[in-house]
C-alpha positions as CSV (number, residue, x, y, z in Angstrom):
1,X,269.2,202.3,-100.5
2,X,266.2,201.3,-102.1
3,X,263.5,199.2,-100.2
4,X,264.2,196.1,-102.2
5,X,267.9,196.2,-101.1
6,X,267.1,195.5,-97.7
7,X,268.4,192.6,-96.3
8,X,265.7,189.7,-94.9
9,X,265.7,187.3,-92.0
10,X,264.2,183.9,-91.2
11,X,260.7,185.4,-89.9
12,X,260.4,186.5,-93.6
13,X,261.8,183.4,-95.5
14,X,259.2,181.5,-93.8
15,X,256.5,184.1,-94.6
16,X,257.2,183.6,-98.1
17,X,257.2,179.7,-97.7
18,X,253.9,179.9,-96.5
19,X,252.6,181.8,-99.1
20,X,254.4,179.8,-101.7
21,X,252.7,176.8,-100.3
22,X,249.4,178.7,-100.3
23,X,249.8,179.2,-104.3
24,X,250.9,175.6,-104.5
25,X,247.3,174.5,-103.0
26,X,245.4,176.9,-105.3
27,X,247.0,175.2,-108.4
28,X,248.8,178.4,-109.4
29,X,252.3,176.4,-109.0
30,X,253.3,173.3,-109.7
31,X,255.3,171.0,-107.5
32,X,258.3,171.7,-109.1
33,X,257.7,175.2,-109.6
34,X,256.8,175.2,-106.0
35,X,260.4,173.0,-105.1
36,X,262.2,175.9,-107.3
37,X,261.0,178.5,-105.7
38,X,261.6,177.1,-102.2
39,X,265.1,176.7,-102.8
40,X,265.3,180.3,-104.1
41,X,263.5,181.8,-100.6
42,X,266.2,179.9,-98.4
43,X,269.2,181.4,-100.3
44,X,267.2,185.1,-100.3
45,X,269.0,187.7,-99.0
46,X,267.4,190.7,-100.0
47,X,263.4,191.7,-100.0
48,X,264.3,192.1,-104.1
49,X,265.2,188.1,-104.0
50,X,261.6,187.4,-102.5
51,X,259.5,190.5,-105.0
52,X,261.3,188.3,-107.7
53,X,259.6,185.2,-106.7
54,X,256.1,186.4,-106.3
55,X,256.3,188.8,-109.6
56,X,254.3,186.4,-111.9
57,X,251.7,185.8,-109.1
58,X,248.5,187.3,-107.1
59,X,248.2,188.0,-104.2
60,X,249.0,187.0,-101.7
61,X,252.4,187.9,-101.5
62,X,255.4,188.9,-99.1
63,X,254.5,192.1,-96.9
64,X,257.5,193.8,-94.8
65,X,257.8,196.4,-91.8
66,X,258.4,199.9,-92.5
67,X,262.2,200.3,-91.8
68,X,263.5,203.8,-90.4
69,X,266.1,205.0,-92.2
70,X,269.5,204.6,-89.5
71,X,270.6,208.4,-88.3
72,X,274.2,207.9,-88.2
73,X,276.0,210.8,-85.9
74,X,277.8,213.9,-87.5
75,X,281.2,212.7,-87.7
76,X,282.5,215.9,-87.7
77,X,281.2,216.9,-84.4
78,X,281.9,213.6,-82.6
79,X,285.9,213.8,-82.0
80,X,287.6,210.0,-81.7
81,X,291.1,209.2,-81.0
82,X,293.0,205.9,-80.5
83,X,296.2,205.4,-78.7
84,X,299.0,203.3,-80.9
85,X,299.5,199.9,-79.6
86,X,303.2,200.2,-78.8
87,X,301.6,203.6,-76.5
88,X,299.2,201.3,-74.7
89,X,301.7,198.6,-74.2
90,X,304.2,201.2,-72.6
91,X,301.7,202.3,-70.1
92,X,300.8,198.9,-69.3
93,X,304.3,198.0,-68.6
94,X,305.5,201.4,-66.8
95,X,302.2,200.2,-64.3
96,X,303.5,197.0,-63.9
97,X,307.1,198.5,-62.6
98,X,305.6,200.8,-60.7
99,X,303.2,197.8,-59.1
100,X,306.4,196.2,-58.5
101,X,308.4,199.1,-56.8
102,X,304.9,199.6,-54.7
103,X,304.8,196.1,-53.6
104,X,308.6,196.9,-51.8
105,X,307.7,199.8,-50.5
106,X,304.3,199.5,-48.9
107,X,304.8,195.3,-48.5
108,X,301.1,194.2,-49.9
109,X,300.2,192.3,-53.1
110,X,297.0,194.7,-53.6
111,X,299.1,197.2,-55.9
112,X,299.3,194.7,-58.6
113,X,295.7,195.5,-59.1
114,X,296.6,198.3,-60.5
115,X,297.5,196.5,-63.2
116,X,294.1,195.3,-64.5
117,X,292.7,198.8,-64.1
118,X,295.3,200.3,-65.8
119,X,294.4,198.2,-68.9
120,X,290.9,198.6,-68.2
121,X,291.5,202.4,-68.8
122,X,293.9,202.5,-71.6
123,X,291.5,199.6,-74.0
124,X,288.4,202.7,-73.3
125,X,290.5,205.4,-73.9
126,X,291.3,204.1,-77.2
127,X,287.3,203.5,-77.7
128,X,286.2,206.9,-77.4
């Protein structure tokens, strides 16, 4: 990805405003050059969009942080697995019998706890 590819954010929309309207008091735009322009910086997306804006004039112009490229993880070496949904939903269910038998034999409603923990577990082992 090249540097002009990256995507911009409000801070540096508004950077460029401000330098528009700092060409736009020096006499190097006109008003409606100026209103033109303006309208292009709000729909920019990329820092491309705002070098395209400022190619025909001096400085100064739009300046960006150095970005760091993103290290994405070797996907070969981290292993991830998901349970099927009709898996998760069985072992959700055999819980809830089980909370149910529990509840006749030991005669408190704290086993069907086990029930929210037991879906707690199965939604992070299929995150992993």
């Amino acid at each position: 990805m090249s540097e002009r590819d990256i995507r911009i954010g409000d801070a540096e929309r508004e950077q460029a405003l401000e330098l528009l309207g700092t060409h736009l008091g020096e006499g190097r735009l006109t008003v409606d050059e100026f209103g033109e322009r303006s309208a292009r910086v709000a729909t920019a997306k990329t820092r491309g969009d705002l070098y395209a804006l400022f190619s025909d004039l001096p400085a100064p112009r739009p300046t960006f942080s150095l970005v760091e490229p993103v290290v994405s993880p070797d996907v070969s070496v981290r292993r991830t697995f998901e349970l099927d949904p009709r898996v998760n939903s069985a072992i959700v269910s055999a819980v809830a019998l089980a909370c149910v038998v529990l509840f006749f034999v030991a005669k408190t409603p704290l086993v069907f706890l086990l029930i929210p923990v037991a879906m707690l577990l199965v939604g992070r082992m299929g995150r992993r």
